[in-house]
N, C-alpha and C positions, 0 to 999 in steps of 0.2 A: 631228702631229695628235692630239688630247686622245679618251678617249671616250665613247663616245657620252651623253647622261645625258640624262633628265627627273627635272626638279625645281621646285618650287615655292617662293616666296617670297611676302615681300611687307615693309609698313612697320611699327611698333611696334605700332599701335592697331588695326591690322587694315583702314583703311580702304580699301589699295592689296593686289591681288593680284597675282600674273603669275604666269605657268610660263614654262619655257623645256625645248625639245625638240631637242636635235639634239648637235652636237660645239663647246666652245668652242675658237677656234682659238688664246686665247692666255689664265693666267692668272697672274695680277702681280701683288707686291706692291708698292705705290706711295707712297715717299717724298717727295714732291716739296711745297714749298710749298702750293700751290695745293688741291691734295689735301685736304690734313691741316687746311688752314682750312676746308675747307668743310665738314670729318666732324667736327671738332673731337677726333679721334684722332691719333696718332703716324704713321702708316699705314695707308693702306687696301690694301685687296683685291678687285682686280677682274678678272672674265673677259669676254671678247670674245665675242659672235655677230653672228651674223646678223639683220635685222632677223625676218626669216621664222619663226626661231627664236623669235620672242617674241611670247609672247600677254598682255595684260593678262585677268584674270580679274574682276577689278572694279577701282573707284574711275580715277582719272584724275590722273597727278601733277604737281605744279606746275613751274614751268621757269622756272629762273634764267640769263642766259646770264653766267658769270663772265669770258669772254673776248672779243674781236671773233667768233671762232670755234667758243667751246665753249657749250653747251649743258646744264645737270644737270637733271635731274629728283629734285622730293623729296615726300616728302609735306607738304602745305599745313597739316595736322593736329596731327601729331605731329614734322615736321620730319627724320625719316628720309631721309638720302641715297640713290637707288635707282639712276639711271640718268646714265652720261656719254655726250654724244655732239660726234664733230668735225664741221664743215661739211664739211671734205675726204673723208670717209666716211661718205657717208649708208646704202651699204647696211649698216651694224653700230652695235651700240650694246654697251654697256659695262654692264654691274650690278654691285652690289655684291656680294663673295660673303657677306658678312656678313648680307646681307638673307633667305638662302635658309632655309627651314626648318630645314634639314642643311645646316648651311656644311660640314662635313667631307665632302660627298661631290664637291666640286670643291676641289681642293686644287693649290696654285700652285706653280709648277715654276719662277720666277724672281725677284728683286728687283730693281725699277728705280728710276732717280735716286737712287743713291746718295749722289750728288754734294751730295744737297740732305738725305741721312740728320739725324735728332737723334743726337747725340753719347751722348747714353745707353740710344739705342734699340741692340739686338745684332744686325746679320745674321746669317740663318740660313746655317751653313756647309753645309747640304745643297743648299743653292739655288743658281743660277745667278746671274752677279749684272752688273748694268749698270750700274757707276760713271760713267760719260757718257754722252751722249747718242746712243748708237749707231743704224747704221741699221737693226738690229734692233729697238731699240726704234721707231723713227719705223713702220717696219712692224705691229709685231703691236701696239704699245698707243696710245700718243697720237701722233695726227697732228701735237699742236702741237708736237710736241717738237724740229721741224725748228732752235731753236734751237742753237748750239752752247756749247760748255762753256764758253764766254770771258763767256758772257752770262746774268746771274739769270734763274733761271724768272718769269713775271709782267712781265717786263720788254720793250719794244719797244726796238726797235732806237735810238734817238732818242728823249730825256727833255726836256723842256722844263725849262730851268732859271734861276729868278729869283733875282740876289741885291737884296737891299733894306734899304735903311737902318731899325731896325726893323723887321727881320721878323713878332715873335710875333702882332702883331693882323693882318699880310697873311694869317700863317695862318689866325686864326679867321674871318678875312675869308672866305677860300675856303672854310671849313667850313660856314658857315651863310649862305654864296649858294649854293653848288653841293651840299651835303652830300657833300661832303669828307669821308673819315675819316683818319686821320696826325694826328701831334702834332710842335708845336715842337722842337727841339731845338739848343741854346744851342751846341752844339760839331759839330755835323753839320747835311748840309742834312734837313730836315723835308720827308719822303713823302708826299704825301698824293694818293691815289687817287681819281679820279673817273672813276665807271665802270668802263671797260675799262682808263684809263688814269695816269699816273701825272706829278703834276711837281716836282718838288724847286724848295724856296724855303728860302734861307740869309740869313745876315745880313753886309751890305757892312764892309769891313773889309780885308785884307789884298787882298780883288779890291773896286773900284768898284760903284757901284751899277748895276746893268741889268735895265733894264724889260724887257718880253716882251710881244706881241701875239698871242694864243691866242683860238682858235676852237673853243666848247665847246656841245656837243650835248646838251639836257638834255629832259626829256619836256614840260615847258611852259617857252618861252623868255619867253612876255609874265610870267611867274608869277614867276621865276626872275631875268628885268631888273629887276621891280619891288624884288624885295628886297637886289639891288644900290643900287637908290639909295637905298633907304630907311637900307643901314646905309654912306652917304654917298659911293658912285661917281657920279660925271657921267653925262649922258647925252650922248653923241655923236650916235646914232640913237633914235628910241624902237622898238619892235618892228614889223615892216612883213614880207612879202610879197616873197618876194626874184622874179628872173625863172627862178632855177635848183631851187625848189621849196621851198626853205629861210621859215622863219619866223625873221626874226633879228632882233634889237634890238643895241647898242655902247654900253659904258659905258666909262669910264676910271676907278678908282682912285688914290689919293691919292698912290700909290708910283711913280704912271706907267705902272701896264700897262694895255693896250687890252683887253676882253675882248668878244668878238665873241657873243654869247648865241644858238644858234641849235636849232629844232624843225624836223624833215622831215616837210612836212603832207604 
């Protein structure tokens, strides 16, 4: 157990305050993909409490969920990373220790996700260190980390994967229907994330070509069908009222995949 401390932080511009009062029960330095995109640093720094432990002092931070399960808070303002939280642990939330007035008076006792370290960052050899995904780690830092080391961070279990004859415009296809972010790439399959999730499209060649039928959840489905056919998919269905609560419309693609467009009203 860590001790006891009061300390105060908050975001760049001043417009987020918090304190936090009590013992963190874990603090990490945190390698991991996901991480590092969203601080736009190498590494971040985070301690664990209690929700009880945490008082906002002003302002109100904004909430991105980056995962089916995670949760960050940052400031809307100045863009400050402040707060992670899992669904699986509602009673604890995560801060940054960088955000504190005196980062130096919580100081982290371990490194995790090594597995996902940059190659020119140096572990601290004073620290304890979690090259996998132990269930130490699953315990005191991220809940989601229930993955094991066989499989990327960010990645679900099951990738949706399309090869297509001409690939590079199915990409830009899914870029600017879905706002997709990934890029083509002429010798590997092309990533591109939407959402929470991820699907690889390659170019047919030494495998045949194969279509895919995907069902994708977007904040306005009639908005989002529209600008499928506008940059030249079929309409299968137009948008309608499903019996299961969904808002869906059906296009088809020149490539042959079904895309099922759907909003949960």
């Amino acid at each position: 157990m860590q001790a006891q401390v009061k300390v105060k932080g908050g975001c760049l511009c001043g417009a987020i305050r918090y304190q936090v009062d009590g013992a963190p029960s874990s603090i990490s330095i945190c390698h991991c993909r996901s991480c590092r995109r969203a601080s736009g640093a190498p590494a971040v720094s985070w301690f664990v409490i209690s929700r009880a432990q945490f008082k906002l002092l002003s302002g109100n931070p904004a909430a991105y969920r980056s995962s089916a399960q995670v949760q960050r808070g940052f400031c809307g303002k100045c863009g400050t990373q402040l707060t992670y939280a899992h669904d699986s642990a509602p009673q604890t939330i995560e801060l940054t220790t960088a955000s504190l007035d005196q980062p130096s008076a919580i100081e982290p006792t371990k490194e995790i996700w090594l597995s996902e370290k940059l190659p020119w960052v140096a572990a601290n050899p004073d620290l304890e260190h979690d090259l996998q995904d132990s269930e130490e780690t699953i315990q005191d830092h991220k809940p989601s980390a229930h993955r094991e080391s066989f499989q990327p961070a960010e990645r679900h279990s099951v990738i949706p994967r399309i090869m297509a004859a001409d690939a590079e415009p199915l990409v830009e296809f899914v870029k600017q229907v879905f706002a997709a972010t990934g890029d083509y790439h002429p010798q590997a399959p092309a990533e591109l994330r939407l959402g929470d999730s991820v699907i690889m499209i390659s170019d047919a060649g030494l495998r045949p070509p194969m279509a895919a039928c995907l069902y994708v959840y977007v904040p306005n489905a009639d908005a989002t069908w529209q600008r499928a056919i506008d940059l030249g998919a079929v309409s299968i269905e137009p948008p309608s009222n499903t019996p299961w609560g969904d808002r869906r419309g059906i296009v088809a693609d020149r490539w042959g995949n079904t895309w099922q467009i759907a909003t949960r009203r």
